[in-house]
ZAMARDREN-182045 format. One record per atom (N, C-alpha, C, O): residue in three letters; x, y, z. Coordinates in pm, whole numbers, plus 50000, padded with zeros to 5 digits. Example, Ala and Ser with C-alpha at 12.3 -4.5 7.8 and 13.67 -1.06 7.14 Angstrom:
REM residues 2
ALA513194943150780;ALA512304955050780;ALA513204967050780;ALA514244966850846;SER512854977550708;SER513674989450714;SER512905000350787;SER513415011450804;
***
This chain:
REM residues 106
UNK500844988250000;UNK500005000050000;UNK500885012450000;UNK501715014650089;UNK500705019349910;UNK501155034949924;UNK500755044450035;UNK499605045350077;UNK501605050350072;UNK501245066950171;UNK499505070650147;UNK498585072750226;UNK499615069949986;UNK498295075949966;UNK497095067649960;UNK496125071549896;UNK497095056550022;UNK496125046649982;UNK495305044450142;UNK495765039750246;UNK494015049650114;UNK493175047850249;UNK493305035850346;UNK492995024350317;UNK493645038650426;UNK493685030450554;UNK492465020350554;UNK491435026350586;UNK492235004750524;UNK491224996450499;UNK490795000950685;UNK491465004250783;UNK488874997850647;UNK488924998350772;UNK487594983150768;UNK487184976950671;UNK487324981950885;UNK486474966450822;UNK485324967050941;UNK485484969751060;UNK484504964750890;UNK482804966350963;UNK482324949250921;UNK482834940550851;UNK480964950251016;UNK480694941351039;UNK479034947051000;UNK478354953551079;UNK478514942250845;UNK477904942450814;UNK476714928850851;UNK476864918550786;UNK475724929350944;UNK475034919451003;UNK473894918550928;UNK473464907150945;UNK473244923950862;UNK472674927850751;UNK472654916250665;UNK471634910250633;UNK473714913650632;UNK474444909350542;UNK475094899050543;UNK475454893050442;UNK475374895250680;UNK475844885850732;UNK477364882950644;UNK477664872450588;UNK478264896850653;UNK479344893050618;UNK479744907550663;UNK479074917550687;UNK482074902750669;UNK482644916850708;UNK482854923350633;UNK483024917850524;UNK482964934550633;UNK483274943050465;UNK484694954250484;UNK485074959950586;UNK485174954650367;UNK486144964450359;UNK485994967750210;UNK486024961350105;UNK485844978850240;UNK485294990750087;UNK486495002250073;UNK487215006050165;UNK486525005749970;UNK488325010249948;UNK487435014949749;UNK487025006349671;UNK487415025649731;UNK487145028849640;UNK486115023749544;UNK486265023149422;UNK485315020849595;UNK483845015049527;UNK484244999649542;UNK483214993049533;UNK485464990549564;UNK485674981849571;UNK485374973749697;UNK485694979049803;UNK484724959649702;UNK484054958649836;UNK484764940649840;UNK484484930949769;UNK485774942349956;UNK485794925449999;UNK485074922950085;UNK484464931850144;UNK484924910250117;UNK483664905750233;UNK484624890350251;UNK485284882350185;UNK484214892650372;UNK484354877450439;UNK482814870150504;UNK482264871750613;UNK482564864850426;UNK480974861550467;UNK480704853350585;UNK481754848450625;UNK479794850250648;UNK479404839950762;UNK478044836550805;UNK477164844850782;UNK477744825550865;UNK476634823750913;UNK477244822751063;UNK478364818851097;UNK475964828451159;UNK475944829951274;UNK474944821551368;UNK473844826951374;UNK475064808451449;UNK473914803051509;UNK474154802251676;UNK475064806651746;UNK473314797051698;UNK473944798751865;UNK474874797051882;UNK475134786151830;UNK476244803551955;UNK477454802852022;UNK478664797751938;UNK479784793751970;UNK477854799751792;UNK479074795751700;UNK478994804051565;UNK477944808751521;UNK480144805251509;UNK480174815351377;UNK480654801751289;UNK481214791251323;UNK480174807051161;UNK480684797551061;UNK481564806450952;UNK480824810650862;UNK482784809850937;UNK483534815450793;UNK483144809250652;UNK483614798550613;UNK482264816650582;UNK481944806250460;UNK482894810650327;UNK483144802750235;UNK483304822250331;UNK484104824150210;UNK484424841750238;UNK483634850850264;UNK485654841850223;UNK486524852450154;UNK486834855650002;UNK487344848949912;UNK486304868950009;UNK486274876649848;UNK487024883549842;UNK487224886449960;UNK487904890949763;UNK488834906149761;UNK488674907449619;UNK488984899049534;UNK488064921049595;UNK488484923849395;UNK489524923149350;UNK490414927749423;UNK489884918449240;UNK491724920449171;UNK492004932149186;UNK493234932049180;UNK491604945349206;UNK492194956349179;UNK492504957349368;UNK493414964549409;UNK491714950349454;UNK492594952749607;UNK493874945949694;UNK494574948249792;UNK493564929649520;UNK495084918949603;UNK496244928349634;UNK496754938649588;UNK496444918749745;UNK497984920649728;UNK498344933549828;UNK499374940249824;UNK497034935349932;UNK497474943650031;UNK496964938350140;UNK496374946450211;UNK496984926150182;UNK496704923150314;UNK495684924950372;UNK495704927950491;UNK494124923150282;UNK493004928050301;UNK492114917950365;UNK491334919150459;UNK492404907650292;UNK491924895050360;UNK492314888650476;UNK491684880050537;UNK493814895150514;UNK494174884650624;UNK493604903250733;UNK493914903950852;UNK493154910650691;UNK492934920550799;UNK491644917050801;UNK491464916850923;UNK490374913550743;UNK489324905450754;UNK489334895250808;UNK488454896750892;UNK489654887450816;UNK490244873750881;UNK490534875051095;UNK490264870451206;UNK491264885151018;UNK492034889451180;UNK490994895851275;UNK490914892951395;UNK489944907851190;UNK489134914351280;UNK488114903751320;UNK487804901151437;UNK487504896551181;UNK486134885451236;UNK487044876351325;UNK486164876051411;UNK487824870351368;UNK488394861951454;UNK488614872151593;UNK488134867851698;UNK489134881951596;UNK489054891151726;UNK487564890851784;UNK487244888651901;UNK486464894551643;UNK484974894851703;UNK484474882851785;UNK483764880951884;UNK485324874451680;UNK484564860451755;UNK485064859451906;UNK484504857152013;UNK486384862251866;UNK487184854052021;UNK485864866252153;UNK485414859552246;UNK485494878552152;UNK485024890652222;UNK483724888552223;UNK483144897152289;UNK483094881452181;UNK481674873852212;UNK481774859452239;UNK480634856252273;UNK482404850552241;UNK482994840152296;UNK482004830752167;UNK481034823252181;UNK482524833752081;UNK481274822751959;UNK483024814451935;UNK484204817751917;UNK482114801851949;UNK482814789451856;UNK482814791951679;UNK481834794451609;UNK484364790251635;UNK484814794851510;UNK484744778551400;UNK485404768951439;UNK483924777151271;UNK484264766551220;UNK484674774351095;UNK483874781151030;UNK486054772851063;UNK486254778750969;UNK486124767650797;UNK486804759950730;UNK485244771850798;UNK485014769350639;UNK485804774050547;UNK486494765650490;UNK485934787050509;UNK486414792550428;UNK487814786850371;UNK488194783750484;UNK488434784550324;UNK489874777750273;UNK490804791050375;UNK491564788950470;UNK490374805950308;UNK491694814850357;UNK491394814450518;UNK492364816750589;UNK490414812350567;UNK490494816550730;UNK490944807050781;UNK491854810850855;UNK490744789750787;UNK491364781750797;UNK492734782150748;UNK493394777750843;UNK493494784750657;UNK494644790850657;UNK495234795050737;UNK496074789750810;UNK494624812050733;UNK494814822650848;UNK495224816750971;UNK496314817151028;UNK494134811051003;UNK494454803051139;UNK495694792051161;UNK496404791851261;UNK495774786551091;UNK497134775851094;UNK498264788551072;UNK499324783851113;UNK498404797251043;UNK499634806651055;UNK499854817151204;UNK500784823651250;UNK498314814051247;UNK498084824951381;UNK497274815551467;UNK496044815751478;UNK498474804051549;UNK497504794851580;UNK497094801951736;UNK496874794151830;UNK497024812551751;UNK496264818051864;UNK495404816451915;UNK495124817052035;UNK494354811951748;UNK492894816951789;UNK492504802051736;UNK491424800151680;UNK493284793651752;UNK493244776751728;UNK492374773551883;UNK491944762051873;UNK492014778852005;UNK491284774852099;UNK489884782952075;UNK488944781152152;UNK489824788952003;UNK487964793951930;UNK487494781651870;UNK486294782451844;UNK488164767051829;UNK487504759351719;UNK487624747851794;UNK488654744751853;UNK486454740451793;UNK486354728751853;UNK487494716751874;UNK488084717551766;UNK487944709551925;UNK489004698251924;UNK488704694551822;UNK489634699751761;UNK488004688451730;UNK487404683851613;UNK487644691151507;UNK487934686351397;UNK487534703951535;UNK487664713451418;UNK489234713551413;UNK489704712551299;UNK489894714451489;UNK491084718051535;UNK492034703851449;UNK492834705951358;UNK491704690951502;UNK492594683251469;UNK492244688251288;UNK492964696051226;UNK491004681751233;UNK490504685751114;UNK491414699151026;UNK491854699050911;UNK491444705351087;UNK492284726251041;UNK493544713551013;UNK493594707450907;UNK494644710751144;UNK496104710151151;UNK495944697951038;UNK496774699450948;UNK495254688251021;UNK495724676950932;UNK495644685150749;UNK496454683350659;UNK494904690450747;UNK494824697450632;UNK495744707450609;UNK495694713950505;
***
């Protein structure tokens, strides 16, 4: 990202049931379903014109902060958040033992 390039900022569109980061008419989302005491990551989007600045793993990072701050169980679906997570195994105690062995064998 350049000096001049707006600071991503990322909301939690509930609406919508996904997070958003908008950056010049351009909109990534990290989508989810929400049920009792658990979040589900169903897929991460970013337009080609936003790769390649760390937009997704700052989506990634905020919905996993949300989760861990309401205490919801994380099943990450998504390929990149499951990712995410095996690189930041921090937030590897948000996901069930099940989910967990399941994430590390993959």
């Amino acid at each position: 990202m350049s000096t001049t390039d707006p600071v991503p900022i990322v909301t939690n569109n509930r609406d919508e049931h996904r997070y958003e980061v908008k950056i010049n008419e351009q909109l990534a989302v990290l989508t989810y379903k929400q049920q009792a005491g658990r979040i589900v990551f169903l897929h991460t989007g970013v337009p080609p014109a936003l790769e390649g600045r760390g937009i997704a793993s700052q989506l990634a990072s905020f919905a996993l902060e949300n989760a861990l701050a309401q205490h919801l169980t994380v099943v990450p679906l998504c390929p990149f958040v499951a990712s995410y997570i095996r690189r930041h195994q921090e937030y590897l105690p948000l996901l069930t033992e099940a989910e967990q062995a399941r994430l590390l064998e993959g």
